[in-house]
MDAnalysis code that builds the backbone (N, CA, C; Angstrom):
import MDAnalysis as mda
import numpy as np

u = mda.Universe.empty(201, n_residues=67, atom_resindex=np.repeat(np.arange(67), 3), trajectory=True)
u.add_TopologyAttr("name", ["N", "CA", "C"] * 67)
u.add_TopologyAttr("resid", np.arange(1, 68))
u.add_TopologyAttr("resname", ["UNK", "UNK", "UNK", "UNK", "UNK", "UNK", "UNK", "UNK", "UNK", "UNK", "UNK", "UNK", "UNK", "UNK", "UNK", "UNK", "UNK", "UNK", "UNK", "UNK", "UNK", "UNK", "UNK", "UNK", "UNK", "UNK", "UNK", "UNK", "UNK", "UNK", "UNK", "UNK", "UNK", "UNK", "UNK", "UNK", "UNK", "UNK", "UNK", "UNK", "UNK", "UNK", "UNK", "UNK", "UNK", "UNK", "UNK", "UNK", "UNK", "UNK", "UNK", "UNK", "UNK", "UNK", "UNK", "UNK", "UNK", "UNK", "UNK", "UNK", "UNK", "UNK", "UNK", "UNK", "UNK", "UNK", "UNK"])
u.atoms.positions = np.array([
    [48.631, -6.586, -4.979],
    [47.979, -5.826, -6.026],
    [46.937, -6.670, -6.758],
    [47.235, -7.475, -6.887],
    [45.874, -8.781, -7.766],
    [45.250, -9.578, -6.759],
    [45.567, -8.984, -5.700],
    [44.089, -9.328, -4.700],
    [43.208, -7.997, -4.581],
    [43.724, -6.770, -4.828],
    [42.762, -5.199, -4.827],
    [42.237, -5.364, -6.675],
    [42.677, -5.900, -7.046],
    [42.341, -6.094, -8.605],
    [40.820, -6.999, -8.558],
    [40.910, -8.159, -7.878],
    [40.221, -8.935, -8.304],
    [39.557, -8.288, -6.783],
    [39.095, -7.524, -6.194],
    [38.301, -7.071, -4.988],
    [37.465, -6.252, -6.212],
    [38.223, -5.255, -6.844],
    [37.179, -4.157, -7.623],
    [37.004, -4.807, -8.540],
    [37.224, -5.879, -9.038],
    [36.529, -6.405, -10.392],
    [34.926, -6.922, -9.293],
    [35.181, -7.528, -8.400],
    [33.498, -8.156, -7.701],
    [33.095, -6.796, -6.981],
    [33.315, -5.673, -6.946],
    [32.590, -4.635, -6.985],
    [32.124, -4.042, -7.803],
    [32.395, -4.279, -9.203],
    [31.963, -3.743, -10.472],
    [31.053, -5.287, -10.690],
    [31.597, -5.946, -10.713],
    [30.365, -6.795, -10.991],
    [29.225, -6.731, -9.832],
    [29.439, -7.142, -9.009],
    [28.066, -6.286, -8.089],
    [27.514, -5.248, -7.912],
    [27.874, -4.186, -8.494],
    [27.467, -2.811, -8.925],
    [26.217, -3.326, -10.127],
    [27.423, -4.026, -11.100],
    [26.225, -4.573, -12.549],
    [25.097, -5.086, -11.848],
    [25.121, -5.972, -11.185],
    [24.370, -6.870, -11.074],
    [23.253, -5.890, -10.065],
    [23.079, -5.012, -9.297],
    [22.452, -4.423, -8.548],
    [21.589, -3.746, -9.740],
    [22.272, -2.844, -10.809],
    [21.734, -2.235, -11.692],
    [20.651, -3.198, -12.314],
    [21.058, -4.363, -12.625],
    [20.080, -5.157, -13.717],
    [18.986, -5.475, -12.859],
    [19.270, -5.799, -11.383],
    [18.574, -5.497, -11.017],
    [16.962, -4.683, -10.536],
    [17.552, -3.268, -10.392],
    [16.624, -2.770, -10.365],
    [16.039, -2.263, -11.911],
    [17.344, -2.418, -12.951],
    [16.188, -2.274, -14.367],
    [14.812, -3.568, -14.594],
    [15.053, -4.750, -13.916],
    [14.117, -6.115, -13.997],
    [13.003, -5.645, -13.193],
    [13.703, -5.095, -12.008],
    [12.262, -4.273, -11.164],
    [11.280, -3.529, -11.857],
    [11.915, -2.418, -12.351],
    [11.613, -1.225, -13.533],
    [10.517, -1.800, -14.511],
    [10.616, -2.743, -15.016],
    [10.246, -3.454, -16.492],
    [9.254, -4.015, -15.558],
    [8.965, -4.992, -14.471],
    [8.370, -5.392, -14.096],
    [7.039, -4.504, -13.773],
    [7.407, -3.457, -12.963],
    [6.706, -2.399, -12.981],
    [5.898, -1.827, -13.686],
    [6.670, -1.744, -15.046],
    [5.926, -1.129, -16.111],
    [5.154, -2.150, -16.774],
    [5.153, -3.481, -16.780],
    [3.755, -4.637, -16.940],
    [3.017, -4.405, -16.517],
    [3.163, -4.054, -15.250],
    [2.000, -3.907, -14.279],
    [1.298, -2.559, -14.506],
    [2.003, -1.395, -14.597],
    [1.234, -0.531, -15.333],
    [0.492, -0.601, -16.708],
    [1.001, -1.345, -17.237],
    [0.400, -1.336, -18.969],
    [-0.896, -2.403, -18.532],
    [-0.607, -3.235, -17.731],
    [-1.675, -4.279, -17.380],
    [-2.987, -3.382, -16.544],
    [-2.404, -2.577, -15.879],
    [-3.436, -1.506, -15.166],
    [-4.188, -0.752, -16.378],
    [-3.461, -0.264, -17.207],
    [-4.047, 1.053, -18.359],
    [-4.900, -0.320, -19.039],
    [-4.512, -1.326, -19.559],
    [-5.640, -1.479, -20.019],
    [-6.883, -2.351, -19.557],
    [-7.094, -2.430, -17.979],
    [-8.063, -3.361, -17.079],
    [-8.921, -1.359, -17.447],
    [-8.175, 0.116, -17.197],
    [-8.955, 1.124, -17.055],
    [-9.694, 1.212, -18.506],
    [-8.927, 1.208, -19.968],
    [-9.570, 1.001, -20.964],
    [-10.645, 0.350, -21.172],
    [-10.483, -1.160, -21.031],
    [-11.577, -1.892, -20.529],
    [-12.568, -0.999, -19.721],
    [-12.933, -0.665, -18.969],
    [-13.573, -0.305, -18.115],
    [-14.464, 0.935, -18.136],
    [-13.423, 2.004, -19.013],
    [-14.082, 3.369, -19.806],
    [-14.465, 2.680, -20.993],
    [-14.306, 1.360, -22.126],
    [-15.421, 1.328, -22.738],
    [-16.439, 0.896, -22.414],
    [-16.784, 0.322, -21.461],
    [-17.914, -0.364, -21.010],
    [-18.575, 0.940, -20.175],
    [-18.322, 1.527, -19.536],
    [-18.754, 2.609, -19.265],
    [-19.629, 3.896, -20.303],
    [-18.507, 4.150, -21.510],
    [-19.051, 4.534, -22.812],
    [-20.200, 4.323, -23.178],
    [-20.187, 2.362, -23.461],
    [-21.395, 2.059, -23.681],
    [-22.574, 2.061, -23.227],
    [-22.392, 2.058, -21.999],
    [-23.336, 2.534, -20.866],
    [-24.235, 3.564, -20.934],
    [-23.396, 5.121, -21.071],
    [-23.696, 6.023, -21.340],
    [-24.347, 6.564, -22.541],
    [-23.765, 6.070, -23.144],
    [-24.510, 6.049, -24.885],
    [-25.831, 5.141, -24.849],
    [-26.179, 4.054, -24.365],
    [-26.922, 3.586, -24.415],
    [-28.325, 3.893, -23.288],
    [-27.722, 4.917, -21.928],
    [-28.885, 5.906, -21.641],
    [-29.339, 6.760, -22.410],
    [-28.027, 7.512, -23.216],
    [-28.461, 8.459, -23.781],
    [-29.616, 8.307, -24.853],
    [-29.739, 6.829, -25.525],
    [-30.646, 6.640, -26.635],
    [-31.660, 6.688, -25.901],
    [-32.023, 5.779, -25.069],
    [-33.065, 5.390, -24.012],
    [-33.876, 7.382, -23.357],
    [-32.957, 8.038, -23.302],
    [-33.355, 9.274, -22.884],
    [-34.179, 9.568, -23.886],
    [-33.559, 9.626, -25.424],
    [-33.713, 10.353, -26.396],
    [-35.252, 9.692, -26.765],
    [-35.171, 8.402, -26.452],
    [-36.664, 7.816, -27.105],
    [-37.899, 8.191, -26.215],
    [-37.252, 8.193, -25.008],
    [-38.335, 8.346, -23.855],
    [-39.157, 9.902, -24.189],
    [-37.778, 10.743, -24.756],
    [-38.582, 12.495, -24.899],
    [-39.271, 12.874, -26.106],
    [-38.923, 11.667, -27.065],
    [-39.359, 11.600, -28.533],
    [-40.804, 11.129, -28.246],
    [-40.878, 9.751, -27.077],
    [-42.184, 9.579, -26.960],
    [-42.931, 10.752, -26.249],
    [-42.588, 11.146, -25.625],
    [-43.165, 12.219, -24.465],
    [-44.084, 13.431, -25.472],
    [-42.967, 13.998, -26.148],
    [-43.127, 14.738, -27.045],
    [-44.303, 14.715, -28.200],
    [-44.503, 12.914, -28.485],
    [-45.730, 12.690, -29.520],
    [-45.586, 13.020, -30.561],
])
């Protein structure tokens, strides 16, 4: 009986240990997403600026046009 005892105690602990496992995976994961969202942030503001800064360039070009 305290050899089936101490069998399911290292199945519950290897159960744990599988779990923490894949929660370390999980977390890891989600760095890498938060590290992704903000390389895209980055990237839509510079883009923004981009755009905004044709848009002035438009606006002066029709202001000149216009006279």
């Amino acid at each position: 009986m305290n050899g089936d005892r101490t069998t399911q105690a290292l199945a519950r602990i290897e159960a744990a240990l599988a779990r923490l496992e894949a929660a370390a995976g999980n977390a890891a994961g989600h760095r890498r997403s938060a590290a992704d969202l903000a390389r895209l942030q980055a990237r839509h503001h510079k883009l923004r600026e981009a755009v905004n800064d044709g848009l002035q360039q438009l606006d002066l070009l029709i202001e000149t046009a216009q006279g």
